[in-house]
C-alpha positions in Angstrom: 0.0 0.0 0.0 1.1 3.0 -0.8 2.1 5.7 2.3 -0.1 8.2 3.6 0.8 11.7 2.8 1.9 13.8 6.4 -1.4 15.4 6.7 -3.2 12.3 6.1 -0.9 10.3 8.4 -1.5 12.6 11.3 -5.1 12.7 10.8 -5.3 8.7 10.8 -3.1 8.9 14.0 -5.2 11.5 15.8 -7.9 9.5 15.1 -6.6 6.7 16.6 -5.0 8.1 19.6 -8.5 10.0 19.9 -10.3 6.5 19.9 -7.7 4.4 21.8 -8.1 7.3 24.8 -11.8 7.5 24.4 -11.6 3.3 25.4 -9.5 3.3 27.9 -11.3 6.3 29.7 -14.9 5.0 29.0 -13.6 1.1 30.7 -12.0 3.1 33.3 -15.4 4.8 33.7 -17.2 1.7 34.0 -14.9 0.1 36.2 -16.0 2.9 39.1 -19.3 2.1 37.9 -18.7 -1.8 38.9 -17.0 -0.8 41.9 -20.3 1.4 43.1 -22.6 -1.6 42.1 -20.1 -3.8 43.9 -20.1 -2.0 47.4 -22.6 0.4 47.0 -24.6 0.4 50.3 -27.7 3.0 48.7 -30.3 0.6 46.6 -30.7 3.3 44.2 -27.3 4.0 43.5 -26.5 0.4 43.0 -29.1 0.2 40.8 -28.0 3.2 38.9 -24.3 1.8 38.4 -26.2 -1.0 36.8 -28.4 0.1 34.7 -25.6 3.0 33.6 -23.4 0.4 32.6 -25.1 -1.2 29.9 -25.6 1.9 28.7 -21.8 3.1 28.6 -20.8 -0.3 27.0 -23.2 0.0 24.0 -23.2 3.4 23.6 -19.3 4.1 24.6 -17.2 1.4 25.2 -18.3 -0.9 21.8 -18.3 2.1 19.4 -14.9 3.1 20.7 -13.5 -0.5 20.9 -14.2 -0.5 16.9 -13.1 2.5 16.3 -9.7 2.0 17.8 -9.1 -1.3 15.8 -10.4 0.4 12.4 -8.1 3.6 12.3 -5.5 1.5 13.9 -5.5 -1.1 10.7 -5.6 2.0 8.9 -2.4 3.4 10.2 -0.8 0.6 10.1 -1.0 0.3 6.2 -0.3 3.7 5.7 3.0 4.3 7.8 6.3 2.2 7.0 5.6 0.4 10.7 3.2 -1.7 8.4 0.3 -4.2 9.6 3.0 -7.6 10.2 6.4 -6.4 10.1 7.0 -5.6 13.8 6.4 -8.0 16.3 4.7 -5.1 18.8 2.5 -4.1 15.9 0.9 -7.9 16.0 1.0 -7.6 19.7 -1.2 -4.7 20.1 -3.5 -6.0 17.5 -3.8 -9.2 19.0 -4.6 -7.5 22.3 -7.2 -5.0 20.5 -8.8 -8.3 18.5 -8.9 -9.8 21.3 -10.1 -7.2 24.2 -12.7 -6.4 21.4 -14.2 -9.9 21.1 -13.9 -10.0 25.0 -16.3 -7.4 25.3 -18.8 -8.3 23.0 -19.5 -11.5 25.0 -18.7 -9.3 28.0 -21.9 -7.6 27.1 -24.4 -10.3 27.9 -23.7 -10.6 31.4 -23.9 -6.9 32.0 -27.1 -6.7 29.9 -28.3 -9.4 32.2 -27.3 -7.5 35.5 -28.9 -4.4 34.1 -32.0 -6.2 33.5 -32.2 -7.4 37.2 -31.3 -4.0 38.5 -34.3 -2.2 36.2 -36.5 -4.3 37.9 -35.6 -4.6 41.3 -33.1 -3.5 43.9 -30.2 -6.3 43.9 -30.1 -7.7 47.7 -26.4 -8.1 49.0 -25.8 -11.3 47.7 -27.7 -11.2 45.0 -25.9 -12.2 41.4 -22.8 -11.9 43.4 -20.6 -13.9 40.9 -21.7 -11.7 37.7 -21.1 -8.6 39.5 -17.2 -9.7 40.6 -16.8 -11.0 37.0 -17.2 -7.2 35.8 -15.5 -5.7 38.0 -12.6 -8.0 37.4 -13.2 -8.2 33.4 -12.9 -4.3 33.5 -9.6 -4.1 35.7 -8.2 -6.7 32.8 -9.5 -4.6 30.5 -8.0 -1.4 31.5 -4.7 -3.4 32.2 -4.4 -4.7 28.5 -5.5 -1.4 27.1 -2.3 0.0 28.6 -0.1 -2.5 28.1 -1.2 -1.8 24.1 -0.9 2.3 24.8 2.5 0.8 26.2 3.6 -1.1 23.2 2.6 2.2 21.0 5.2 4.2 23.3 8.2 1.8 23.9 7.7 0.3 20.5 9.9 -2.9 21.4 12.1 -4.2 18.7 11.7 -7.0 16.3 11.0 -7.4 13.3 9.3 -10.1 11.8 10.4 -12.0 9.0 7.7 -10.6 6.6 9.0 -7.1 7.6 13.0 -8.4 6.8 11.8 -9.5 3.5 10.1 -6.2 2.7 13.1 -4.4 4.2 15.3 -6.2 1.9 12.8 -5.5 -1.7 12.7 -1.7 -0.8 
């Protein structure tokens, strides 16, 4: 593919930054949000965490999740670090792919616990085991969302031997 021009290039890369930021601050978000539901003592606020948080993963966290993967396959075809050439390139988009399809299935449970808190104030107890889950799938998921910022940064070296071959035709 052919490189972006500068402009272009900085555009994609705002973009991406712009989503990437936007995911990691929504997660963050709803990992307070679990952390109220968790050991809120107030029915209502409980129940607001809840409810809140089905909304912030559809409405936030999924939109942003896809954004951040598409502009940063985009980028990656447009800039000489390429899409398979360096090993922390596949890294963070095996951690994107994958935090991605995490919270897609992620989704169901919390859809579930929002249900139950629409209806009804969620004794102590109650659906314990889902409401640990998110809390503890968020925490991962703000962990490996830096660990990708992280690998953006530090950009580890390595090249993989697609990216020597293309080294050695250019």
């Amino acid at each position: 593919m052919k490189p972006y021009s500068p402009r272009l290039r900085k555009t994609m890369l705002t973009a991406h930054i712009t989503a990437s930021l936007g995911w990691f601050g929504a997660v963050v978000a709803f990992l307070a949000l679990a952390i109220t539901g968790l050991a809120g003592s107030s029915p209502q606020t409980v129940r607001g965490a809840y409810v809140s948080m089905e909304l912030v993963g559809w409405a936030v966290i999924v939109p942003l999740a896809g954004a951040s993967l598409l502009t940063g396959v985009m980028q990656s075809l447009g800039t000489a670090w390429g899409l398979f050439r360096h090993y922390w390139v596949i890294a963070k988009l095996l951690i994107t792919v994958l935090a991605t399809g995490l919270l897609l299935v992620h989704m169901q449970p919390v859809g579930h616990l929002a249900d139950a808190a629409a209806r009804a104030a969620l004794d102590g107890g109650e659906l314990e085991g889902i409401r640990i889950q998110l809390l503890a799938d968020a925490a991962a998921a703000a962990v490996a969302l830096l660990t990708a910022a992280g690998l953006s940064v530090f950009k580890p070296r390595g090249i993989t031997r697609y990216g020597r071959r293309r080294q050695r035709e250019q």
